[in-house]
N, C-alpha and C positions, 0 to 999 in steps of 0.2 A: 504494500500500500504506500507505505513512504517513498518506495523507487518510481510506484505512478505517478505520483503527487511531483515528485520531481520532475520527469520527463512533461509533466501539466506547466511545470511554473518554467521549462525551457522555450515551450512552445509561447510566441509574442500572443498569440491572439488570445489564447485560452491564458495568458497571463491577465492580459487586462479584463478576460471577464469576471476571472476570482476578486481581482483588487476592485472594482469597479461596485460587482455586489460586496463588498466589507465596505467600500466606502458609504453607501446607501446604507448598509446597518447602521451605520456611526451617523450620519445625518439623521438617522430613526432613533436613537434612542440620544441624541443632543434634543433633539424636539420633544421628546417625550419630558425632558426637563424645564421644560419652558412654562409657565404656570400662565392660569388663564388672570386676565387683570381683574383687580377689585379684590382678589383672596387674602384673607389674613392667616396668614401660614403659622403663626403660633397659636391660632383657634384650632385651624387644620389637625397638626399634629397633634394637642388636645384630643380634639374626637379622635384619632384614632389609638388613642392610648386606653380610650375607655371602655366598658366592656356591652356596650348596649345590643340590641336588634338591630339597628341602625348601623352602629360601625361595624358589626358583624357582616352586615350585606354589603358597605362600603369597602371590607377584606377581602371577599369576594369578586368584587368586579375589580380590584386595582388588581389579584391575580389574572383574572382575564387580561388584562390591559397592560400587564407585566411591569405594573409601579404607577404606573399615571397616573392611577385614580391617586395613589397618596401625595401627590405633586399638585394634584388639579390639576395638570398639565392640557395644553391646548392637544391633546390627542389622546386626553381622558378616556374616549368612546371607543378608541383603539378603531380597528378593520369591521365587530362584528357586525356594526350595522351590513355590511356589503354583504356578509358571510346569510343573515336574517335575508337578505332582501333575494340573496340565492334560491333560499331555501322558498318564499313566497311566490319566486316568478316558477319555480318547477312544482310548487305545489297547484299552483292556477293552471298551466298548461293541459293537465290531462282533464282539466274541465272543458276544456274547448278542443277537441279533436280535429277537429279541419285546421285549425292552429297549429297545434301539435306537429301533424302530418306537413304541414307546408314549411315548418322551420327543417323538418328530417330532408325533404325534398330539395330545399336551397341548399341546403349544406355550410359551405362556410359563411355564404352570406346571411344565411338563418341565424346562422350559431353569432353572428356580428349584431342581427338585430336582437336577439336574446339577450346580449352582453350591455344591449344600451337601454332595454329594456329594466335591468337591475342594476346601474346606474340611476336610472329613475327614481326606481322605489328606494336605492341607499339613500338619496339625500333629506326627504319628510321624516326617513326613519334615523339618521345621523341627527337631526335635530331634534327629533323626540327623545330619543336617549339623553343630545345634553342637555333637555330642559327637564328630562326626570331628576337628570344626575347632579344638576345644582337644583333644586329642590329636595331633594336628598341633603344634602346641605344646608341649607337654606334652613330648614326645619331641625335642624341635628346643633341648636347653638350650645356651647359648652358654658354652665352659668348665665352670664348676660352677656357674653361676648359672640355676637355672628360671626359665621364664618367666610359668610359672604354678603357685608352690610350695604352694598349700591343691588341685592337683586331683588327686583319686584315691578311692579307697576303702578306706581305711585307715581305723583309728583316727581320731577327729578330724576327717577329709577327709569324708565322707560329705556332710555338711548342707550345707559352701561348696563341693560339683562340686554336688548338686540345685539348690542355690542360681542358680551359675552357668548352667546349661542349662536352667531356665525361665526364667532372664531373659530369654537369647537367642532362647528360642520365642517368648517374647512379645513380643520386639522383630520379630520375623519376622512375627507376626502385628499387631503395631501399624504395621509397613512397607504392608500389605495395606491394613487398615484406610484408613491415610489415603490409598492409591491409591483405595479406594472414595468416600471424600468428594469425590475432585477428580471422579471421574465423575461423582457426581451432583449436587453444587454448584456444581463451576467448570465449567472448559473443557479436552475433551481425552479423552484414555482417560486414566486414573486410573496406572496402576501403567505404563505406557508414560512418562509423567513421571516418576514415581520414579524409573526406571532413567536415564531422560535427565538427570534433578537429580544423578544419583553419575556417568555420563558425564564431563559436563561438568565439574563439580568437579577433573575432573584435568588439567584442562587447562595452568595457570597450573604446576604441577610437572612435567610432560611436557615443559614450551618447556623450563622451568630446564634440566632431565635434557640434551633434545637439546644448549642455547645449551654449558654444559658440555665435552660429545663433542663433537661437529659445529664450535661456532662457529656465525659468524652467517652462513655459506658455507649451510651444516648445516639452519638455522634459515627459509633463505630455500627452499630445496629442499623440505623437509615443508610449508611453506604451500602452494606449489606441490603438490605432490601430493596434499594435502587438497582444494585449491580442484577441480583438476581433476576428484577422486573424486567430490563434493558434486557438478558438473555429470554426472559420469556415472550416481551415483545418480537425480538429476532424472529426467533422460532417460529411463531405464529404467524407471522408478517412475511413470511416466506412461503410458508404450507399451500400446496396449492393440490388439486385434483386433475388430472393428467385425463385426457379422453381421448380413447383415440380414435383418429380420423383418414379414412383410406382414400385416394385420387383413381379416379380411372384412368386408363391410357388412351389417347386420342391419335386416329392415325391419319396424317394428310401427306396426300401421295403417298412418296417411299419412305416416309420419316413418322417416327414412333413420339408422340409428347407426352407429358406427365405420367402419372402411375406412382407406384409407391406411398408408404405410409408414412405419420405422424401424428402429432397431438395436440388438442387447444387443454392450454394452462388453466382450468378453472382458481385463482385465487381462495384460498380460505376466508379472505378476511377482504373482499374486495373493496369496499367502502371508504379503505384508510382510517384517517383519521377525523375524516369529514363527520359522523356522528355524533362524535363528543364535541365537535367546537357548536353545532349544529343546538345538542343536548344543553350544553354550558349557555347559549345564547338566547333560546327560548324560555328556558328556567328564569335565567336571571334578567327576563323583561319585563312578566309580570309584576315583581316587587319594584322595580324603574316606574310603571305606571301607577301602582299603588303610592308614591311619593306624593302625587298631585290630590291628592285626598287628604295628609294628612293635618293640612290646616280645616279643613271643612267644617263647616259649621253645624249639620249634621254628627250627632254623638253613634248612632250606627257606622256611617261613613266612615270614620274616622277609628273605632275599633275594628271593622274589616279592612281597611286600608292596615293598619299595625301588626294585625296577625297575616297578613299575604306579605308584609317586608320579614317578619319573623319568622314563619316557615321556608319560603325562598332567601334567608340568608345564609344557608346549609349546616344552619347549629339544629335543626328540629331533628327529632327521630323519625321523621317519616321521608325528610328528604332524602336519603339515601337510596331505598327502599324506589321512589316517583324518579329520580339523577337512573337509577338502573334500567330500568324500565321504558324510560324515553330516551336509553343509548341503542337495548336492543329494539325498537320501534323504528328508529331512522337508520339502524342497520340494515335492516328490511329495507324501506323506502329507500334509500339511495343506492343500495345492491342493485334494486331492481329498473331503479331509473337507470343505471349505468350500462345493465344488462341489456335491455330495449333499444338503448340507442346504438348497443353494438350491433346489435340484430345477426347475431351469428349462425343463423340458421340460414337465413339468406345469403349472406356472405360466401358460406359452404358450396350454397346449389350454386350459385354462378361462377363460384372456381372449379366445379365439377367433383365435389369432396362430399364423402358422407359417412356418418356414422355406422359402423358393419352392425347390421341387427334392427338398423332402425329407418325409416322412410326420411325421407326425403323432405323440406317443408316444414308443416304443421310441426308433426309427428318429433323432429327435430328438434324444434323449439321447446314443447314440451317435456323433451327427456333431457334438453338441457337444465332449462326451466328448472325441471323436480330434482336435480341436481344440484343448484341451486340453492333451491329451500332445506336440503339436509344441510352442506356443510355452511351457508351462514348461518345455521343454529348454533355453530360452533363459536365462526368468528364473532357472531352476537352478543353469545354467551362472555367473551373471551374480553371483548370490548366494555360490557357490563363490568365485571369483575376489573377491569384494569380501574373503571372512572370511581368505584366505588372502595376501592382499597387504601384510602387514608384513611376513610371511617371507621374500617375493620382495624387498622394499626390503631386509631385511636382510641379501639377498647381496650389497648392493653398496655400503649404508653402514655406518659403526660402529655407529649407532644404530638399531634396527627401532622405537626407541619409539612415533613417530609423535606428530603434536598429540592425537589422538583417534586410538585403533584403527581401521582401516577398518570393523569389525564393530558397535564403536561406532558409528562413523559413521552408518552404515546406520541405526540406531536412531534416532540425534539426526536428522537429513535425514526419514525415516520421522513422527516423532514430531513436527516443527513442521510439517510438511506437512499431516498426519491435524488438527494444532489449527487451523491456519490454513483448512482445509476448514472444521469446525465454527465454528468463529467468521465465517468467511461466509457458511455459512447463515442465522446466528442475522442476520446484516446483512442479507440478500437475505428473510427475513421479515418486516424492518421498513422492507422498500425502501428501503434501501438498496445502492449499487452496492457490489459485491465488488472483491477486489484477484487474483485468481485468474482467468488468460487461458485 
């Protein structure tokens, strides 16, 4: 691996693409430091010293956001709105079938009008979030001290909340952006790095937090359980289901073509890591919307606004339990969105390829299909069990912090894997050997 990486950083062009994507990291998390105006940073850090419902859900999403939220930073919102607004434009799709059908039929210019399509919906939804997210605030003051004393609509307040919450959009959408440059200038999926760059980041405060509780007893056990996770990740994230697939031979004139056998890769775990960001996002929007209630003048209101910020701040015991359950649910849906649009049933018959034992077609699709639904029970299960294993360490130590989330994890593991693919193709074009067995 280090000889590839070498003969990578000889080559000028795949030089500049490594350096190019770190330098976009490094403008991603400089910006992540930049705080939005009007925050009183010694309120700030106040509330999050303190142990409420509130800053509990506020821990929560500056995980997601890998620090921001404890910055207030102008890219508080981090990517999920985009990640949300994915998930909405392919949940609406299969309501409209002659829609559907005519994105599959254009092809790349389908898939360009989808793309601007959830640029759309990112932007209502990047400003929802940051008008939940200072409301959350807003409402969270430590003693008498706000933490954000120009936001409102009052008098005065008007211009510094507008102020405020297009910054945030447009740091939401400057987050995007630069996940677009890494896609198509460096190396990598573009906003898969972003999230890995605010990951990571917490790492060095995560040891601190554990060394802390735990000790170095504390500190040696989460290495331990990270390493082991990272190989069980691996593992899994490799597994795939092998089918094989016969060609016939075709004769024109005096010459023989195709024939011979092979196999399509069915993935265990096809989805990646797309579930859990998927999972993480829709959980924790509920209690973003729940913010805006809880000044309400209504005393109903205002105790169901409380317990929706307190169940989705992932201190209840039921969250764990609802976080599993909607990782294996969009395991499903996105397997199967991913499957449909390969349409490998089709693909087969027009290369003249077929499954020995099974028709042609239909018949095809189905036996892949029911192939399918057994082994993402696996990766479902697997994916579950990954998003829900700080809770289960947290019955048994002080600290559920973990070095990286497992859900994290998944992400970071997922995300150098997917770069380290890419960067060995770009090697195995230039014949060069790969580092990848």
């Amino acid at each position: 691996m280090i000889e590839a990486l070498r003969n990578a950083w000889k080559l000028p062009d795949l030089r500049r693409r490594m350096l190019y994507t770190l330098l976009i990291l490094v403008i991603f998390r400089m910006a992540s430091n930049i705080p939005v105006p009007g925050v009183d940073r010694q309120a700030l850090s106040a509330f999050f010293s303190s142990a409420t419902a509130t800053s509990q859900l506020a821990g929560l999403l500056d995980l997601l956001s890998g620090g921001a939220v404890s910055n207030f930073s102008v890219l508080a919102a981090g990517v999920y709105p985009y990640v949300t607004a994915q998930l909405v434009v392919q949940l609406l799709l299969p309501i409209f079938p002659k829609l559907e059908q005519r994105i599959k039929d254009e092809g790349e210019e389908g898939q360009r009008k989808m793309n601007q399509w959830v640029f759309f919906v990112t932007v209502p939804l990047a400003a929802l979030s940051a008008f939940g997210q200072a409301q959350l605030f807003r409402s969270a003051a430590v003693g008498t001290r706000p933490i954000l004393p120009n936001f409102g609509w009052g008098p005065g307040l008007t211009l510094p909340t507008i102020t405020m919450l297009l910054t945030m959009t447009a740091g939401t959408m400057f987050a995007i952006w630069l996940g677009e440059l890494i896609t198509e200038q460096g190396i990598g999926n573009g906003l898969s790095l972003i999230i890995f760059g605010g990951i990571v980041s917490s790492v060095p405060g995560n040891l601190r937090s554990i060394a802390e509780t735990d000790k170095a007893l504390g500190v040696l056990i989460f290495l331990v359980i990270t390493v082991l996770t990272m190989l069980f990740i691996v593992f899994v994230q490799d597994g795939e289901r092998r089918i094989r697939v016969q060609y016939g031979k075709r004769v024109r004139g005096m010459k023989v073509y195709g024939g011979g056998s092979t196999y399509i890769p069915l993935k265990i775990n096809t989805a990646g890591m797309i579930p859990l960001i998927f999972a993480q996002s829709i959980l924790a929007f509920p209690a973003v919307v729940a913010q805006f209630f809880l000044n309400s003048t209504n005393p109903t209101m205002r105790n169901v606004a409380n317990g929706v910020i307190e169940f989705f701040s992932g201190k209840n015991v039921w969250y764990a339990p609802v976080f599993f359950l909607a990782v294996v649910g969009f395991t499903y849906f996105y397997t199967f969105v991913m499957v449909e649009q390969q349409n490998l049933a089709e693909m087969l018959q027009k290369q003249g390829g077929f499954i020995p034992g099974v028709r042609p077609g239909r018949r095809t699709e189905e036996f892949i299909m029911g192939i399918y639904k057994r082994i993402t029970l696996v990766g479902a299960l697997f994916l579950g069990f990954v998003a829900v294993l700080p809770y289960i360490v947290g019955t048994f130590m002080t600290s559920n912090q973990m070095l990286i989330q497992s859900s994290g994890l998944l992400i970071v593991v997922g995300t150098v894997m997917d770069t380290m693919r890419q960067l060995e193709s770009q090697l195995m074009m230039r014949n060069y050997e790969g580092f990848l067995r």
